[in-house]
N, C-alpha and C positions, 0 to 999 in steps of 0.2 A: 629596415634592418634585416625584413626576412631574406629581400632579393642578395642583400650584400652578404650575410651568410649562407645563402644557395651558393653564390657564384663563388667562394672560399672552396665549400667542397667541391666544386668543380674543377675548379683551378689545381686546386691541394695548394696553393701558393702559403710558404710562412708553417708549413705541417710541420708536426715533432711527435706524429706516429702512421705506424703504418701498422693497416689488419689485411691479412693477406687471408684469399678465399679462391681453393680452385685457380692455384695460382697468377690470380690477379690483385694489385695491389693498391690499396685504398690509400690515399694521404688525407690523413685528418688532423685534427686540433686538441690536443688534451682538454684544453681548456672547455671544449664545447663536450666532448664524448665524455671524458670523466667523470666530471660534475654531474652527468643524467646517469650512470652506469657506477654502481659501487662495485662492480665484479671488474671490471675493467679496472676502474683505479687501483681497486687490493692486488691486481696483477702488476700495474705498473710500478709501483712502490714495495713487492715482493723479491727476493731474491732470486727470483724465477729468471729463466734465459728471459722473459719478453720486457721484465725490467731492466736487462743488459745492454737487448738490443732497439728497443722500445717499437716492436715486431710482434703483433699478437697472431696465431693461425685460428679465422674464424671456420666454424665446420657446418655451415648452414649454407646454402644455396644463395649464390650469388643476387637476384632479384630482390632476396628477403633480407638481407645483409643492406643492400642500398636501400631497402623503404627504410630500415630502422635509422639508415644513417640521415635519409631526406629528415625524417620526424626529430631526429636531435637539432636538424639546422635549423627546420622550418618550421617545427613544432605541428604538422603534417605529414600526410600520405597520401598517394594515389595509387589505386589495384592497379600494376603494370606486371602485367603477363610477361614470364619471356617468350620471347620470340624464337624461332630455329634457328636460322640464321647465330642468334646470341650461344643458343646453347649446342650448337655444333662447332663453332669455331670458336668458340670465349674471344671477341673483340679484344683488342689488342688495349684499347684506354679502358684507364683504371679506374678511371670518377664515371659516377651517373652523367647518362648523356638521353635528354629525351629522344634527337632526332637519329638515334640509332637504331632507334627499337621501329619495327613494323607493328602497325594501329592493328590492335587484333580487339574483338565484340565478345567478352566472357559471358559466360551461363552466371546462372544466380548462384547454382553448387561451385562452381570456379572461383567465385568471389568470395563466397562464404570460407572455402578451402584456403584460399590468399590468406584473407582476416587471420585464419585461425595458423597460419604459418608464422604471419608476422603476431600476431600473441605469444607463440610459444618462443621467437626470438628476443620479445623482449620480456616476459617471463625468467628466461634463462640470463640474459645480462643485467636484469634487474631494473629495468629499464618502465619504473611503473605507471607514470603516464600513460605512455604507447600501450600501454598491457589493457588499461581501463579502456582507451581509446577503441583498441580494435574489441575488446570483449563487449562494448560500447556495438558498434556497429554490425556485430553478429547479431547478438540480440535484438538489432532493430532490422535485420534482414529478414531474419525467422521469424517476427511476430506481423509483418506488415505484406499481407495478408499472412496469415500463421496457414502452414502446409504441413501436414504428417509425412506424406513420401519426402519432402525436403528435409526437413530435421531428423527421421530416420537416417536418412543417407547422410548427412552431416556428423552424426553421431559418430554414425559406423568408420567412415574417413579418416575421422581424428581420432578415435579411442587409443588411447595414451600418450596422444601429441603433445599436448601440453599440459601441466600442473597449475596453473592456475586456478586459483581458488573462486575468486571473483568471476570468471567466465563459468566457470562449475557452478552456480549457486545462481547464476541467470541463465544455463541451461535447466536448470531444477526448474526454477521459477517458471517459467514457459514452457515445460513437460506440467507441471501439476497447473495447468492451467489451461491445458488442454488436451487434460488426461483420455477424456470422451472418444475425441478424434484417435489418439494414438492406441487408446485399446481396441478400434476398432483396425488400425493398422496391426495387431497383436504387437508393438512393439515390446512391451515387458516378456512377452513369454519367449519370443526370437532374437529378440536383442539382448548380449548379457550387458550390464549396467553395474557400477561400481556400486558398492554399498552405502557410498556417502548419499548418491544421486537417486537410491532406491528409498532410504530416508528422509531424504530433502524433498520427495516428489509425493511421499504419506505423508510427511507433514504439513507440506504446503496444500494437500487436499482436504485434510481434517481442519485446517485450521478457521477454512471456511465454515466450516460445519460449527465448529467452537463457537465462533460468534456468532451465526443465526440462534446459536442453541441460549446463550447468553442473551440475547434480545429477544427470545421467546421465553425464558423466564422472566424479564423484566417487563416485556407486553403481560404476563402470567400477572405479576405483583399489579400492571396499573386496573388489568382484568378485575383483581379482586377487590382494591380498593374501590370501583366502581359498584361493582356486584353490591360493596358495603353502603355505597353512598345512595346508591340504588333502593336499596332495601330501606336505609333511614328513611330519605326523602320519602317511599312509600307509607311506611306507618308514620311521620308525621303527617304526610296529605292526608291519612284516613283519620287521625286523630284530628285534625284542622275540621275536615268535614262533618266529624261529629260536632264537634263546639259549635260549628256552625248553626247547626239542626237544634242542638240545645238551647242555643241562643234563641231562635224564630220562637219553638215551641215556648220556651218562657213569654215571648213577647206578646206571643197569639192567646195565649190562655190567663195571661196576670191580670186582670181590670185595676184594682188596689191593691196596694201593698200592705203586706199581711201582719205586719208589727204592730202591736198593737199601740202603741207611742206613734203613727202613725196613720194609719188608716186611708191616705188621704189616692185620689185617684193616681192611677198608677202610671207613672213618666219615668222613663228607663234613659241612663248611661251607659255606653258600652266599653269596658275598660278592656285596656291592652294587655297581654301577656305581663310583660314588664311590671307591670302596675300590681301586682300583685302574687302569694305565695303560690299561687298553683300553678301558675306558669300557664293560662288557656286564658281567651276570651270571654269575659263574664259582664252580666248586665247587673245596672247595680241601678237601689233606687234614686229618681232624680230628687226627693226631698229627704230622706235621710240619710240615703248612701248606702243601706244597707245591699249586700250581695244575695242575687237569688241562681240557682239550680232549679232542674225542671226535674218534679217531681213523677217516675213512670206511675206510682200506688196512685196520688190523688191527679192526675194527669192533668198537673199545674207548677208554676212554679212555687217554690217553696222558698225559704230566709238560706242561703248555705250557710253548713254548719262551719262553726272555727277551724283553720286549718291544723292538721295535727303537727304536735310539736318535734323537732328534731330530736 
């Protein structure tokens, strides 16, 4: 489908308009142009002479004029430089013709310059596809490797070429993301920058900053709840190692148990925390059950006393 709408704009064959540019004239298709272009069709259906003569006068540079018509056919573009030859004698045929043009080798800033001609062409006819497309391909010029003297110069080339909001806001984005580089270019202090893009470009630097600062509070909270878990776990290991110690010394020093309804040699169980109100390891006797604590006065154990009551 695509070849078959190439060769229509080439042809112009079956056209029912014409955009005339540097007096050359394009035969195209309502049907294909209008539908991508709201500025076009509010011309064609206006009481304007172009809806008279259905005759638009485009005022953009002929190379930039045919990428945006190749992108309405083919939903594509290719950087075609013009050539001298084209722009000294304006070729006499009015449709895109590749083997007119002599193969020229662009620079990266030539290419970048193109992108940003054909953005602002279709910027201006509303044509928003193409607009994303080529703001699309700037943005992956200048970040791949990212160059300060490049995007300098790029800047400076275009400053007010195009309105586009979307290529403005992925030049922000790739200025505040390699801020480092370009302050060492001084570009803020030598380049004047719109106000949007001197916004966009403190923003997008703080913002980074916002979230490390948010995740080093939240590292902060898991910090503290540690620090707390920390500190439990430590006083109950030291509390563990005392019961421990209590426990041996009751064991080592009790021969019989000391109640007197008992008397009988002394055989220990060790109850579990659980097991009992004080929440610790306690040896209790194996014939009547009673609980012993290790006395420091009689450095023995002794009966524990009842727990006290809530």
């Amino acid at each position: 489908m695509k070849k078959i709408f190439a060769m229509l704009l080439q042809s112009g064959e079956h056209s029912d308009l014409t955009l005339m540019c540097k007096g050359r004239e394009f035969k195209v298709h309502k049907a294909i142009v209008c539908t991508q272009s709201p500025i076009i069709d509010r011309m064609i259906k206006s009481k304007l002479k172009e809806a008279q003569t259905n005759t638009i006068e485009v005022k953009f540079e002929l190379h930039i004029l045919k990428c945006m018509l190749n992108y309405m056919y083919t939903t594509d573009y290719k950087v075609e430089l013009p050539s001298t030859e084209e722009n000294s004698k304006q070729e006499a045929s009015a449709q895109p013709a590749a083997n007119k043009r002599v193969q020229v080798f662009p620079t990266t800033a030539e290419v970048l310059l193109y992108h940003a001609h054909v953005n602002d062409i279709a910027e201006y006819y509303d044509v928003t596809d193409l607009a994303v497309l080529s703001a699309e391909r700037i943005a992956c010029l200048l970040q791949k490797p990212f160059s300060a003297e490049t995007f300098c110069d790029f800047i400076e080339k275009t400053e007010g070429l195009t309105g586009d909001q979307n290529l403005q806001q992925k030049l922000t984005a790739i200025a505040a993301s390699n801020i480092v580089a370009l302050l060492e270019k001084d570009f803020f202090s030598t380049k004047e920058i719109g106000n949007n893009m001197a916004s966009g470009v403190l923003q997008g630097v703080t913002k980074p900053f916002k979230a490390y600062q948010a995740k080093v509070i939240k590292l902060q909270g898991k910090l503290r709840a540690q620090d707390l878990e920390i500190s439990r776990l430590t006083k109950s290991s030291l509390q563990l190692h005392e019961n421990l110690d209590e426990l041996v010394k009751v064991s080592t020093s009790t021969r019989a148990c000391v109640k007197s309804s008992c008397m009988v040699r002394f055989g220990s169980i060790i109850e579990p925390p659980s097991q009992n109100l004080e929440g610790r390891w306690m040896i209790r006797c194996a014939s009547c059950g009673c609980r012993y604590v290790y006395s420091q006065e009689k450095k023995a154990g002794v009966i524990a006393p009842p727990p006290a009551k809530a």
